[in-house]
Residue frames relative to the residue before (quaternion, step in Angstrom):
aa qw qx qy qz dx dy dz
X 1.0000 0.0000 0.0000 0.0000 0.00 0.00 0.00
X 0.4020 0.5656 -0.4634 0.5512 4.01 1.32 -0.82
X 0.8535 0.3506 -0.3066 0.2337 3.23 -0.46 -1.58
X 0.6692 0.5675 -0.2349 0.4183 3.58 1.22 -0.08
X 0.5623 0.5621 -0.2341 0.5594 2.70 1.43 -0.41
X 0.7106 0.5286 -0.1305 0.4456 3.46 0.96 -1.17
X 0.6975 0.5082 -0.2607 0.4327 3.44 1.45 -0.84
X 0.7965 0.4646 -0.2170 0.3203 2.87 1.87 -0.63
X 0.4524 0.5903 -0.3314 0.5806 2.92 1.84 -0.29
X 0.7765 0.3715 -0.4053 0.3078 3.76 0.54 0.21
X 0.1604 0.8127 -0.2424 0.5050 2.66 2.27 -0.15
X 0.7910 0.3252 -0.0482 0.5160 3.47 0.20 -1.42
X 0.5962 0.5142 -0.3281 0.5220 3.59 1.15 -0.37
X 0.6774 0.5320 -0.1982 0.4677 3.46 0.90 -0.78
X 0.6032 0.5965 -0.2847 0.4464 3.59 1.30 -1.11
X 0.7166 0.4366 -0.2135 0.5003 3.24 1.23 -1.44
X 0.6109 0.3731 -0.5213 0.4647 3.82 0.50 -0.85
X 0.6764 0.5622 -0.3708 0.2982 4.32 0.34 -0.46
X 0.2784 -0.7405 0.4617 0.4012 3.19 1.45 -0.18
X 0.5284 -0.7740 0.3066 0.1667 3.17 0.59 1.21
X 0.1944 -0.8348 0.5151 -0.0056 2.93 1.25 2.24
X 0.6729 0.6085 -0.2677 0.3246 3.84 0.57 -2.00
X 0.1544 0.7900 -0.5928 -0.0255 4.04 1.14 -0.43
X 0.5026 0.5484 -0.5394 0.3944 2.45 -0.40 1.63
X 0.5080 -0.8131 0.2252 0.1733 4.09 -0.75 1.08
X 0.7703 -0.5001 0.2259 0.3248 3.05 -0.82 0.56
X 0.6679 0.1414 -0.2850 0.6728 3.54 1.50 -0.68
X 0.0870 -0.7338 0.3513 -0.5750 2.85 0.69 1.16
X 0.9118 -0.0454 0.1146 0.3918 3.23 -0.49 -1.66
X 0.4452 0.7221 -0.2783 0.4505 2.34 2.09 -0.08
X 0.7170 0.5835 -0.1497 0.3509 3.22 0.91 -0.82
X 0.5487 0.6324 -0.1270 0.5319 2.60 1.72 -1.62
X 0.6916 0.3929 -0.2730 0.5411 3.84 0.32 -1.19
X 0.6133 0.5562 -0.3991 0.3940 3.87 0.70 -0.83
X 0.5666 0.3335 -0.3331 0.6759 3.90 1.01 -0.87
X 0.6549 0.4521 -0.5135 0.3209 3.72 -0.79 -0.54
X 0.7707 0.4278 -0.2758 0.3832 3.51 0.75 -1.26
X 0.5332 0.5215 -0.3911 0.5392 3.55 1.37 -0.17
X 0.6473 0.4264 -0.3897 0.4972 3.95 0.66 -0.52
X 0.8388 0.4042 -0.1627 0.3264 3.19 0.23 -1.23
X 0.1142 -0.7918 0.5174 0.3038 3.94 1.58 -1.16
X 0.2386 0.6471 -0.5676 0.4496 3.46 0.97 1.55
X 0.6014 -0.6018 0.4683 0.2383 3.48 -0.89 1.03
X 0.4225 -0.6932 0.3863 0.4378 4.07 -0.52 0.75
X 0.6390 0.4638 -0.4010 0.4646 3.41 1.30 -0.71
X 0.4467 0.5887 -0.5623 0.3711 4.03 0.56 -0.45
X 0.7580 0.4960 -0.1720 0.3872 3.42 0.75 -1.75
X 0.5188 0.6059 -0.4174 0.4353 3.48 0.94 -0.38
X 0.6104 0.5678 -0.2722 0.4805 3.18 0.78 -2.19
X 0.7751 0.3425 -0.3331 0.4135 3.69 0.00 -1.00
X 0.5724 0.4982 -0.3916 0.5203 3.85 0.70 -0.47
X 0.6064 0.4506 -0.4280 0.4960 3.89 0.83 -0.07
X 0.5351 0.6786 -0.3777 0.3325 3.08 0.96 -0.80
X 0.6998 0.4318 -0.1226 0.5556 3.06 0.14 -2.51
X 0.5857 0.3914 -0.5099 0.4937 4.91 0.06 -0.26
X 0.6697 0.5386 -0.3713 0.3515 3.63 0.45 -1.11
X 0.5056 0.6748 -0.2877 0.4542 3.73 1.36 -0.69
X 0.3444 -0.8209 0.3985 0.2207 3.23 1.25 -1.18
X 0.7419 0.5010 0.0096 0.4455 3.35 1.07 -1.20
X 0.7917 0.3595 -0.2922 0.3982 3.53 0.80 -0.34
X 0.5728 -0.4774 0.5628 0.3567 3.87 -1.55 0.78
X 0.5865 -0.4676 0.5281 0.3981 3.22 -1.82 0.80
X 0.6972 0.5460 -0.3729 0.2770 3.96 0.01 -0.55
X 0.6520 0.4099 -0.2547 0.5848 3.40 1.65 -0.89
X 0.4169 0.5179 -0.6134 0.4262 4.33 1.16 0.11
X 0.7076 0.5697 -0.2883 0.3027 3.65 0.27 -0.69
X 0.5223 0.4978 -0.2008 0.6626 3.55 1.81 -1.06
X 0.7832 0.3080 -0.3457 0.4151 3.46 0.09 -0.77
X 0.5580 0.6487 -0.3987 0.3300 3.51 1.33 -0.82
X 0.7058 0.5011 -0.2934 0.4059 2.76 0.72 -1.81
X 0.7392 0.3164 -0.3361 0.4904 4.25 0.29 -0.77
X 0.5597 0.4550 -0.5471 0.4247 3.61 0.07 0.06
X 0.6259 0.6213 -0.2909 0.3709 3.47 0.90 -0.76
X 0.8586 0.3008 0.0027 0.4150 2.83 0.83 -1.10
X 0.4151 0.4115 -0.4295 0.6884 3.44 2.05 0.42
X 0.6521 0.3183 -0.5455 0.4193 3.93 -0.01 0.11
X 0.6853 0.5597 -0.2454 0.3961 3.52 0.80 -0.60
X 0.7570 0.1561 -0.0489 0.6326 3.51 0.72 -0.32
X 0.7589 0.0718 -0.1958 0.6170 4.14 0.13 0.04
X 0.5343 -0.6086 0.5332 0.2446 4.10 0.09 0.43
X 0.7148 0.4217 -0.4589 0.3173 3.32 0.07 0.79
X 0.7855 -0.5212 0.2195 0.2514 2.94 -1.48 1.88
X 0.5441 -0.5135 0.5759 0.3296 3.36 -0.93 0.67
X 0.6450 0.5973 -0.3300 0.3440 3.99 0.64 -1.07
X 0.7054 0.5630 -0.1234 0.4126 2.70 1.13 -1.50
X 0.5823 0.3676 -0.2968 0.6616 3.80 0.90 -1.09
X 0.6213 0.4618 -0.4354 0.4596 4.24 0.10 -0.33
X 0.7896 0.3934 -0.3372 0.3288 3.53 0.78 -0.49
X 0.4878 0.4792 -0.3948 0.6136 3.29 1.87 -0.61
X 0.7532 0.2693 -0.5202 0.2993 3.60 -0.42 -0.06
X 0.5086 0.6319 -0.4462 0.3779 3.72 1.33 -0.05
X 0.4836 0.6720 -0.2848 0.4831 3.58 1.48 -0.92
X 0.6924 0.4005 -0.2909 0.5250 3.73 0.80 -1.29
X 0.5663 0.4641 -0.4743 0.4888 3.66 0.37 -0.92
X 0.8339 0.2443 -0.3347 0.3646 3.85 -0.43 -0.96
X 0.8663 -0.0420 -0.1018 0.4873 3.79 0.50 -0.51
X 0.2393 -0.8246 0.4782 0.1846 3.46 0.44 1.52
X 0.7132 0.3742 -0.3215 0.4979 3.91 0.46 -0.71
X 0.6879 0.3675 -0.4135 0.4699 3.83 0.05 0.20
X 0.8146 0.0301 -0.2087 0.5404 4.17 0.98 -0.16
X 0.3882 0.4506 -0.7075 0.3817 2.91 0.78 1.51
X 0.6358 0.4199 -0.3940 0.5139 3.57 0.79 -0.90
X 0.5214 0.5975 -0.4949 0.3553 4.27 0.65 0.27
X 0.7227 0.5741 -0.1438 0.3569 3.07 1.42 -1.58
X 0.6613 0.5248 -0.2095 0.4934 3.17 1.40 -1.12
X 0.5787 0.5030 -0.3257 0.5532 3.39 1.21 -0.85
X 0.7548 0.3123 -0.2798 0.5044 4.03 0.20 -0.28
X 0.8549 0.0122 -0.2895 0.4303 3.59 0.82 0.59
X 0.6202 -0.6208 0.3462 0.3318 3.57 1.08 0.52
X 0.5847 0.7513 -0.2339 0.1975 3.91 1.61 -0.36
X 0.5592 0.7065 -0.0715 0.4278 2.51 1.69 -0.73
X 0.3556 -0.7821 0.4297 0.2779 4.44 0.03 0.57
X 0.3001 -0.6457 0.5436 0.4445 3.78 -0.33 -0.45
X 0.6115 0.4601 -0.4756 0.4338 3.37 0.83 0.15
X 0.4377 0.6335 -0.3389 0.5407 3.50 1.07 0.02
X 0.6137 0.6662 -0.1513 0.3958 3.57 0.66 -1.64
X 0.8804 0.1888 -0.0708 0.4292 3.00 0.17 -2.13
X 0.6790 0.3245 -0.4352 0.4942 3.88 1.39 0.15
X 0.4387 0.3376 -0.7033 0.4460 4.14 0.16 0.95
X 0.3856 0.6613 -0.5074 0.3955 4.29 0.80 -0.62
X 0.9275 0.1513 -0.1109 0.3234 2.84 -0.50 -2.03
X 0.5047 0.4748 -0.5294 0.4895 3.83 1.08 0.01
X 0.6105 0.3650 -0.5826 0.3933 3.90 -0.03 -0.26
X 0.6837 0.5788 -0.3618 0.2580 3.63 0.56 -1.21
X 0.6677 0.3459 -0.3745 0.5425 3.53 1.52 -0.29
X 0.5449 -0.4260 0.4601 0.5567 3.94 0.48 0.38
X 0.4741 0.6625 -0.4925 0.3064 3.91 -0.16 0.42
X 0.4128 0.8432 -0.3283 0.1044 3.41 1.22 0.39
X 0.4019 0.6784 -0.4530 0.4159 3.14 1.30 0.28
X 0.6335 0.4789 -0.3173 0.5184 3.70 1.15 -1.44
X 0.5866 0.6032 -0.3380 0.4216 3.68 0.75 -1.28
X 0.7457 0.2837 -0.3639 0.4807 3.91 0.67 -0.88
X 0.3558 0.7388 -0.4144 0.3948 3.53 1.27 -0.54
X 0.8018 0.2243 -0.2849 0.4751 3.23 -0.63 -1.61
X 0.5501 0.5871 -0.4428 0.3958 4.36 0.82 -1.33
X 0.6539 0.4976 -0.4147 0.3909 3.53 0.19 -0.99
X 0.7030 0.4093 -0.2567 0.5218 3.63 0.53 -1.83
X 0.6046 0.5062 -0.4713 0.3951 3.97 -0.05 -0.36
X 0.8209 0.3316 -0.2325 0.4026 3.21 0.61 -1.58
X 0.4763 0.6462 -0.4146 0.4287 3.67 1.40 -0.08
X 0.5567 0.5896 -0.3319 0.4820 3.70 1.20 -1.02
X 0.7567 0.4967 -0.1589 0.3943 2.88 0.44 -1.71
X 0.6072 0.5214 -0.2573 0.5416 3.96 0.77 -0.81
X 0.5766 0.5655 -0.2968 0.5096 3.98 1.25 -0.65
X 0.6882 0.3966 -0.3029 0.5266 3.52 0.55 -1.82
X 0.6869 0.4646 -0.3838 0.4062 3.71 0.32 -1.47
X 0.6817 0.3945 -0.3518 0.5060 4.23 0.52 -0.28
X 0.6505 0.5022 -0.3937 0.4118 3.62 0.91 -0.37
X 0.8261 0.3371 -0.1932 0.4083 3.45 0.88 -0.92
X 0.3277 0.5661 -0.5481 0.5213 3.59 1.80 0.94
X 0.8021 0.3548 -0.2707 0.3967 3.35 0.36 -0.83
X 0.4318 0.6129 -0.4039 0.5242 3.76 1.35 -0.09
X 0.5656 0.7517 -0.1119 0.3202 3.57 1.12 -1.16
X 0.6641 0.6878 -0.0228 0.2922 2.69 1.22 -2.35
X 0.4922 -0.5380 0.6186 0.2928 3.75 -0.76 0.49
X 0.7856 -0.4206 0.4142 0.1856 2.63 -1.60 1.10
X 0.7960 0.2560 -0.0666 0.5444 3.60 0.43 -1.64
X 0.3743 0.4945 -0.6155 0.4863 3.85 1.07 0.07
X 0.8563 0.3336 -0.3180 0.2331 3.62 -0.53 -1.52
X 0.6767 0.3486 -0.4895 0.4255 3.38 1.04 -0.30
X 0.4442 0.4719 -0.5780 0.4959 3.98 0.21 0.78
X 0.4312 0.6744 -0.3375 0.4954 3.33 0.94 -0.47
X 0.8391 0.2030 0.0425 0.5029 3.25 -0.54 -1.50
X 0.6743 0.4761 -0.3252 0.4614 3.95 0.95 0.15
X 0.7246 0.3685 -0.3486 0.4665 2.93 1.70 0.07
X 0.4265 0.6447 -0.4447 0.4525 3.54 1.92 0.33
X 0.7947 0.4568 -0.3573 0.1794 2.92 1.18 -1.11
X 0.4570 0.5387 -0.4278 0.5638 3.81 1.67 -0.26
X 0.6417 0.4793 -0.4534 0.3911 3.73 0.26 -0.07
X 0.6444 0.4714 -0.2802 0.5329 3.65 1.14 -0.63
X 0.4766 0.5158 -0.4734 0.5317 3.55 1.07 -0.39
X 0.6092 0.6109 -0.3185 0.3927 3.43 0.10 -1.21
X 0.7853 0.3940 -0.1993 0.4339 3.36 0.09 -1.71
X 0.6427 0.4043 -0.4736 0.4463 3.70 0.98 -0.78
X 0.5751 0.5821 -0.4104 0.4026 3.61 0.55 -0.85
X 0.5101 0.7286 -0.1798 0.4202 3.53 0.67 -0.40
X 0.8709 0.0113 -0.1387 0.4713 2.88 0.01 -1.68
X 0.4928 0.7182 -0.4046 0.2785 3.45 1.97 0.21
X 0.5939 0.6166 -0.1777 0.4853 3.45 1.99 -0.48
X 0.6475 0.5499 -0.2793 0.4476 3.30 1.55 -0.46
């Protein structure tokens, strides 16, 4: 219950130091992190912590906290890489979608050229909001399949560590919302 409490109350610390790019409310995020943790079997506070994460960025729409949520979530969870880290590549797309989308695609191959050449040609007409838009949602897809098929991959006895640690996380989460 601390750790919920704690994720959210920095949560809110983070919303404000962003000048509360994400408009958007507290239950709100509440809600939001409540579905994520049912998709994803990520603690609600894990999910908070990461929703502080992606406000602290500064830069993303309430619709892309969910895209980024959902792959950061699911590259720390299945390919080992830092929530920070996937928060910072999708911060990269938001500011120059055609230089790290064509970074992203180049470092895993996920990415279409038809994808490519329209975040391109919307930046090239000043349209860069749509341009980080569509980069953000491609590379969110893409960051999903690439976390689905590590764990498709996986040994037998990886996934059930896997799934033995969702399942004390779901304990958690019922306890939770049974206390709330």
């Amino acid at each position: 219950m601390y750790k919920l409490m704690k994720a959210s109350t920095d949560l809110n610390q983070a919303v404000v130091q962003s000048g509360a790019s994400l408009r958007t409310t507290e239950q709100s995020f509440a809600t939001l992190a409540n579905t994520m943790s049912e998709k994803t079997g990520k603690s609600m506070s894990s999910i908070l912590t990461i929703f502080g994460e992606i406000a602290k960025a500064g830069v993303f729409t309430a619709e892309q906290l969910e895209q980024v949520g959902i792959a950061a979530i699911l590259m720390e969870k299945y390919v080992d890489v830092a929530v920070k880290d996937t928060v910072a590549l999708f911060k990269k797309l938001k500011e120059d979608p055609t230089e790290a989308v064509l970074a992203f695609a180049k470092a895993n191959g996920q990415l279409s050229i038809a994808t490519l050449e329209q975040v391109r040609s919307l930046q090239l007409q000043g349209r860069s909001a749509e341009a980080a838009a569509i980069a953000i949602k491609a590379a969110s897809d893409a960051s999903v399949r690439m976390a689905k098929d590590t764990f498709e991959s996986m040994s037998p006895l990886e996934k059930v560590w896997i799934n033995f640690k969702e399942g004390i996380v779901g304990g958690t989460n019922a306890l939770t919302r049974l206390l709330n």
